[in-house]
C-alpha positions in Angstrom: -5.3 9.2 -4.9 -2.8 9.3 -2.2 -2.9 9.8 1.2 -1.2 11.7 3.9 0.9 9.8 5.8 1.2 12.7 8.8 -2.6 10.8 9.8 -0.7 7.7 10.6 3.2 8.3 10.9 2.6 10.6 13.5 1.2 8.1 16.0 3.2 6.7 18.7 5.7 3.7 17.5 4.3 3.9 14.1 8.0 4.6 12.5 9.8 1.5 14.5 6.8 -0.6 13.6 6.8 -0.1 9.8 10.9 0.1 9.9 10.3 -3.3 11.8 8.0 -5.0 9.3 10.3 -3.8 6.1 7.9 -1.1 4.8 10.6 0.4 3.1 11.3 -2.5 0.6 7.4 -2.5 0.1 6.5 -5.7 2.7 3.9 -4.1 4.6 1.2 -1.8 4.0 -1.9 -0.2 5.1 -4.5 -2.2 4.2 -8.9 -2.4 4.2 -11.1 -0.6 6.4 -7.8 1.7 7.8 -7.6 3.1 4.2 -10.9 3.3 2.9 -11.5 5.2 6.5 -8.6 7.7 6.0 -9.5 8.3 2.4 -13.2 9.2 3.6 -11.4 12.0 6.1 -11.8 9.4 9.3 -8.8 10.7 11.2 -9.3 8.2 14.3 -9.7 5.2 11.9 -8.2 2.2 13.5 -4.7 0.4 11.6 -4.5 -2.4 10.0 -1.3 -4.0 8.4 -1.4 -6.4 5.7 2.0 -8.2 4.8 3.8 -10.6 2.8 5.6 -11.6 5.9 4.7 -15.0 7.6 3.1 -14.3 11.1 5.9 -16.1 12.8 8.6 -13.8 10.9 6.3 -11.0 12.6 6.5 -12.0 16.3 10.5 -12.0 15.9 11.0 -9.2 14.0 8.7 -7.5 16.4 10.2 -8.7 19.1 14.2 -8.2 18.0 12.2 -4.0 18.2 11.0 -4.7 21.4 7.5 -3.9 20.6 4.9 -5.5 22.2 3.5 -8.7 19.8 0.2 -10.7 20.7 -0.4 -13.7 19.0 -3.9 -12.8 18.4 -4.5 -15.4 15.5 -1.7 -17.0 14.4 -3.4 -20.1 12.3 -5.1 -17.5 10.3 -1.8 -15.1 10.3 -2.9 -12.4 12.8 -0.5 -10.3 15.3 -1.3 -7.6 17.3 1.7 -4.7 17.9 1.3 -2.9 20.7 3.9 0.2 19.7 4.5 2.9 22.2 0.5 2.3 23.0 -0.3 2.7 19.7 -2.2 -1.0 19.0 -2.1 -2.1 15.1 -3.2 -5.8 13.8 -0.9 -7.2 11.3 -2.1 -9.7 9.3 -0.4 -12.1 6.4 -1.3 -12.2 3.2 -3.8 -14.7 2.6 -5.6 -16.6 -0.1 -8.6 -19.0 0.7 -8.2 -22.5 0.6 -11.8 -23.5 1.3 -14.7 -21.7 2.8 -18.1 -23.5 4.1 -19.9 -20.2 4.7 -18.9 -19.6 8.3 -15.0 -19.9 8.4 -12.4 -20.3 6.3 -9.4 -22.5 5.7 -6.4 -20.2 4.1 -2.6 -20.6 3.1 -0.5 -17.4 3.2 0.7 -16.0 0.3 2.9 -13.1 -0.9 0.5 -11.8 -3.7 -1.4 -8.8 -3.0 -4.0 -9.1 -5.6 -4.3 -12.4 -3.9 -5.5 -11.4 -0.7 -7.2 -8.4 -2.1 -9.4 -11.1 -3.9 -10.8 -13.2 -0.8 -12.3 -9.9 0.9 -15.6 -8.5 0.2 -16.4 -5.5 -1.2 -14.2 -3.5 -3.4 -13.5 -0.1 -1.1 -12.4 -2.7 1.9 -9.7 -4.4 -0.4 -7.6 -0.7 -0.8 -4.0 -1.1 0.3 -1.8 2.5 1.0 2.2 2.6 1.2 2.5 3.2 5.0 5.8 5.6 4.2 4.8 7.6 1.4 0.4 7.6 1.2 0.4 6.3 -2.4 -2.7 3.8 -3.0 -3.2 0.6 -4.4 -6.4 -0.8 -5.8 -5.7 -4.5 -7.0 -9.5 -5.0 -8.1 -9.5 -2.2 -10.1 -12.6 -0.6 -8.8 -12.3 0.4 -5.4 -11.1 3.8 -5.6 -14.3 4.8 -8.3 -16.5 3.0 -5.5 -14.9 4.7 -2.7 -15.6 7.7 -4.5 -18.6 7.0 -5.8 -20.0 6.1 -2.9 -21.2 2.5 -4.2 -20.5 -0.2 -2.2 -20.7 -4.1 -3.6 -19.1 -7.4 -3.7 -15.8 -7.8 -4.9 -16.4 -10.3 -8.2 -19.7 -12.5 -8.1 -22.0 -11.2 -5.4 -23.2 -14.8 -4.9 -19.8 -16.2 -4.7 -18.8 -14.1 -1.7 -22.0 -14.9 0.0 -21.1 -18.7 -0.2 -17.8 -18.0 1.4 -19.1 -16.4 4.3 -22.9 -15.8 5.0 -22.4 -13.0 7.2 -21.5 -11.0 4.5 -25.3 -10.6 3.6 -25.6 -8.9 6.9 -22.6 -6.6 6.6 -23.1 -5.2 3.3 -26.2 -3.7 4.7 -24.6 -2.2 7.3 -21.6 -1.1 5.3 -24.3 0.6 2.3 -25.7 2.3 5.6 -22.6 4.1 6.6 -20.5 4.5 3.7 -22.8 4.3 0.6 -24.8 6.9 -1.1 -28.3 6.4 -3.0 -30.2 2.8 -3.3 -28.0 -0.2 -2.8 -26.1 -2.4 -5.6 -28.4 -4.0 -7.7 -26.7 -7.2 -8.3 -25.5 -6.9 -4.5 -28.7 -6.6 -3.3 -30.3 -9.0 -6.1 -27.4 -11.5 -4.3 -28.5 -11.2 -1.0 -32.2 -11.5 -1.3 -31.7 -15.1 -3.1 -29.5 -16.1 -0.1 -31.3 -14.7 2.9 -31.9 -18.5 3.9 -28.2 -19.0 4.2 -28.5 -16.4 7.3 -29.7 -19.6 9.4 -26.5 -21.5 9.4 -24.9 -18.5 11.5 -24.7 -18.3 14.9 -27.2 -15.5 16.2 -24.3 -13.8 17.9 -22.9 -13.0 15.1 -26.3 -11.4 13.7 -27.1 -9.5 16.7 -23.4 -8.0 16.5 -24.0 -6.8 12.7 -27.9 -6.2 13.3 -26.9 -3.8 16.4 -23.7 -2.1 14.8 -26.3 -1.4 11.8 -28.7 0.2 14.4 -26.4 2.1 16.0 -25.1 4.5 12.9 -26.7 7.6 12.3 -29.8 7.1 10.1 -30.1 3.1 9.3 -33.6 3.5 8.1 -33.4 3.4 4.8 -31.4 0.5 4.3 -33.5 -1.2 7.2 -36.8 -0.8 4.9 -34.9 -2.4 2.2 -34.2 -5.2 4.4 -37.7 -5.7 5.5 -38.7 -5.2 1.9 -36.6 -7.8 0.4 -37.0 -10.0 3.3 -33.7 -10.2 4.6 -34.4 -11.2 8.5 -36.9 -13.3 7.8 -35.2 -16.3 8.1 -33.8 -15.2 11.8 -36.3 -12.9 12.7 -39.3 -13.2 11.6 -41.1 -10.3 14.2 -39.7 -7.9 12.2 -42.0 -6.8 9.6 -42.3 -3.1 9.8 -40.3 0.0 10.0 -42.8 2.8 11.3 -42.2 2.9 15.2 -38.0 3.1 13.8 -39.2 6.1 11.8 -40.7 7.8 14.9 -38.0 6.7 17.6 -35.1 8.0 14.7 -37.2 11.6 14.6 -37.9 11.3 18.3 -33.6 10.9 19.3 -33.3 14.0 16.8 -36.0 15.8 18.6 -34.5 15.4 22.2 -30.3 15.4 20.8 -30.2 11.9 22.7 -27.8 9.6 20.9 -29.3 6.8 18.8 -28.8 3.5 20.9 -29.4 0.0 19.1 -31.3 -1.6 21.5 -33.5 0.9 21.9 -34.2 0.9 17.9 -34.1 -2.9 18.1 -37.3 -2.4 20.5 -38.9 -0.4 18.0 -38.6 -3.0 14.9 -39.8 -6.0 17.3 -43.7 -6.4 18.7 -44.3 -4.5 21.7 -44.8 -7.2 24.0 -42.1 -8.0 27.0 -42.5 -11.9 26.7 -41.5 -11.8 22.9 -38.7 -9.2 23.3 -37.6 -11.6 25.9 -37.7 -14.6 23.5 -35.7 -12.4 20.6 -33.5 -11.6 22.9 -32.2 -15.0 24.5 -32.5 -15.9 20.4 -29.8 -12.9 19.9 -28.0 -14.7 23.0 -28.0 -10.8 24.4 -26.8 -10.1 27.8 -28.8 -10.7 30.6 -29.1 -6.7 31.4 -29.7 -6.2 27.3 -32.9 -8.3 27.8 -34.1 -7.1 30.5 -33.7 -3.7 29.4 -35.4 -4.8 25.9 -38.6 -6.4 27.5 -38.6 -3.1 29.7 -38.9 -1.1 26.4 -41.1 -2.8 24.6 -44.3 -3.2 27.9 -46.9 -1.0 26.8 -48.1 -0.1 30.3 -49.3 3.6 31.1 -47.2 4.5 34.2 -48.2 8.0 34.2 -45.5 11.0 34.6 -41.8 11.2 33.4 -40.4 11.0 36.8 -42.5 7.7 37.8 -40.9 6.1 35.0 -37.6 6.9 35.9 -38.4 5.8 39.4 -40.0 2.9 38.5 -37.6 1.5 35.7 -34.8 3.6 35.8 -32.9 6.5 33.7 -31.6 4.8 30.9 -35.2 2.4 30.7 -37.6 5.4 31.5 -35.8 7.3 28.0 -36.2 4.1 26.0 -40.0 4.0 27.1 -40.3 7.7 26.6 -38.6 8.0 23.3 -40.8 5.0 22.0 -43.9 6.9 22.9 -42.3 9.9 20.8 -42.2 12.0 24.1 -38.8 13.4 23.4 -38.9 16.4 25.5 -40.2 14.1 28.4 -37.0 12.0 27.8 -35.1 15.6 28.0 -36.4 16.1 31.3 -35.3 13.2 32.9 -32.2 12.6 31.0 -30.2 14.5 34.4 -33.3 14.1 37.0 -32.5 13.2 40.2 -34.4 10.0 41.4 -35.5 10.3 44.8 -35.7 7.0 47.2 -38.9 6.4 49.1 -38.2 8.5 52.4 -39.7 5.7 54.8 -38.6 2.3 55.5 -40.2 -0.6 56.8 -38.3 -0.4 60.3 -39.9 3.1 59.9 -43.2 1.4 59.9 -42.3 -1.4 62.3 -41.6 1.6 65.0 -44.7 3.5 64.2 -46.8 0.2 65.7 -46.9 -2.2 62.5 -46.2 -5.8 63.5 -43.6 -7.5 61.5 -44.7 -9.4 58.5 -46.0 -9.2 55.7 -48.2 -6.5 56.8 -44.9 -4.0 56.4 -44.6 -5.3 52.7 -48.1 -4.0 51.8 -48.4 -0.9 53.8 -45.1 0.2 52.2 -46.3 -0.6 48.8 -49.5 1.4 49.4 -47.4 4.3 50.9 -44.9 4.2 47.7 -48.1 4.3 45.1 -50.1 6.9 47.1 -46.2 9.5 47.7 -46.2 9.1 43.9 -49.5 9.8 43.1 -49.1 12.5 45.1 -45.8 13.6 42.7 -43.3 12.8 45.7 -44.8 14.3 48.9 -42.4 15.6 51.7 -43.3 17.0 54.9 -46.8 17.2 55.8 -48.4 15.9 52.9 -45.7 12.5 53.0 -47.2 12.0 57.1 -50.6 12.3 56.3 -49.8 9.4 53.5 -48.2 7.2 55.7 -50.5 7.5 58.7 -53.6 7.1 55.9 -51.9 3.7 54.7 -51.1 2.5 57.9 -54.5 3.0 58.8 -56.4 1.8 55.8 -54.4 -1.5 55.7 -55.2 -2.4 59.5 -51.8 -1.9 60.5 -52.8 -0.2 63.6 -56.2 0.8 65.2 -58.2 3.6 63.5 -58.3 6.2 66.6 -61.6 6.6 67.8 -64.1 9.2 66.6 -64.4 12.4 68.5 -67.7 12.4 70.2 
């Protein structure tokens, strides 16, 4: 297999980079998740280097082309070019040294079937001449996997896991968007023994693959093989079934609203605010992501489409809506307007209400009844506000005509 070098060569910068990192004695080539993407037809696919180079030759030879060269991660032989505004990462050749499951200690070497060794699954370890397209495949099988759709462990499946525990989590997500059919046998068989080994990893880390897995087109499948085989629950344990995914998935396709992760997170976890809350300071999420997550998980009825917009917001009142499978609801509101509450409390105040917290309640009271009412104006808004004002003691009750 070889690739067209036009998808690459005809980027910005890409010919005094590759003339600046010796591609044409074979130093530097295309390497991972650059060439399995371009072989798959994935003409944005980011670029990534791999060379036999030391990082420190790279910042000078870089900078002698007056390209742009951040030292993004020197210690484990990582530059970033930054060629005409085309941005590339460049990394050494590396073999492991020692690996405790989270990180690794690694020398740099100049063999490729080195480097190709210490990554984890076969299509991720393809490396493409950057001048001419032709591929390389030091394992042996990543091209037939790449192919074949298959995607597992390069070598012992249990091995890999030891050397990194997040790699559990990312051949799921990796099966979900590259592979075709039921997962790796002795991949999967791998990853079910060492779910435990999930724990020693910082929840950051699983909320980033857990989300990115949520977020491709259909991850059902391989998320009922998770919860099947147990997967999460070591780190989350709420997660035991897949049904309200199934409907949300079939509710986005309903309304041609793009999948969002959180919003299919909300679906796997119990619908109850106060442990969607407690998942997500667990996930260490964003204050705004757990807000938004206890939002879509409440159960509360709050009536029409638009009063959930107005009451929690576009982006919330779609999450609610979807969750309910009321897709064309979620449609409807998708480019609604959200009106604001056409009175004030110095409104109020000027109508006779003493300060206080009288104004408080007598504006609540008008805001409930002017939605009730599906957003009075006019008429129908005064006779609202003179009711509340009235019923809440505000001001006198006029007397009754005699």
């Amino acid at each position: 297999m070889t690739l067209d070098p036009a998808a690459w060569r005809t980027r910005p910068g890409m010919d005094s980079l590759l003339d600046a990192l010796d591609a044409k004695h074979g130093a530097t080539r295309l390497v991972g998740g650059a060439v399995r993407d371009l072989a798959l037809g994935l003409q944005d696919a980011d670029l990534d280097l791999a060379t036999r180079l030391r990082p420190e030759d790279v910042m000078i030879r870089l900078a002698d082309a007056r390209i742009k060269a951040i030292p993004t991660g020197l210690a484990h032989g990582t530059v970033t070019a930054v060629a005409s505004g085309t941005v590339v990462e460049i990394t050494t050749l590396r073999s492991d040294v020692a690996t405790d499951g989270r990180r690794a200690t690694v020398a740099f070497t100049d063999d490729w079937a080195a480097d190709a060794a210490r990554r984890d699954f076969t299509i991720n370890a393809l490396y493409a001449d950057p001048l001419t397209g032709e591929m390389f495949d030091p394992t042996g099988k990543g091209r037939a996997d790449l192919e074949a759709r298959r995607v597992r462990f390069i070598g012992e499946p249990l091995e890999r896991i030891a050397e990194d525990h997040l790699r559990i989590m990312r051949f799921f997500r990796f099966h979900a968007r590259f592979a075709a059919g039921a997962p790796d046998e002795a991949a999967l068989a791998a990853c079910t023994a060492r779910a435990n080994d999930l724990m020693a990893l910082s929840r950051e880390r699983i909320a980033d693959e857990l989300l990115k897995l949520l977020a491709l087109a259909d991850p059902l499948p391989t998320i009922r093989t998770m919860v099947a085989h147990a997967i999460l629950l070591p780190v989350l344990p709420e997660i035991t079934e897949t049904d309200r995914l199934a409907t949300l998935l079939a509710a986005e396709h309903a309304a041609d609203i793009p999948g969002d992760p959180l919003r299919r997170l909300a679906a796997l976890i119990p619908q109850d605010p106060l442990t969607a809350e407690k998942i997500a300071a667990r996930l260490k999420l964003s204050v705004k992501a757990r807000r938004r997550l206890a939002l879509a998980t409440a159960t509360t009825d709050l009536g029409s489409r638009e009063v959930h917009a107005y009451r929690l917001g576009t982006e919330s009142a779609i999450d609610r809506l979807l969750l309910a499978n009321r897709p064309a609801d979620a449609v409807a509101i998708a480019t609604w307007l959200i009106p604001r509450l056409p009175i004030s409390g110095g409104d109020l105040i000027a109508k006779g209400v003493p300060q206080g917290p009288l104004v408080a309640h007598t504006l609540k009271a008008i805001e409930q009844a002017w939605l009730d009412a599906g957003f009075a104006a006019g008429a129908d808004l005064d006779d609202i506000v003179a009711g509340a004002i009235i019923d809440h003691g505000a001001i006198a009750r006029p007397p009754a005509a005699r």
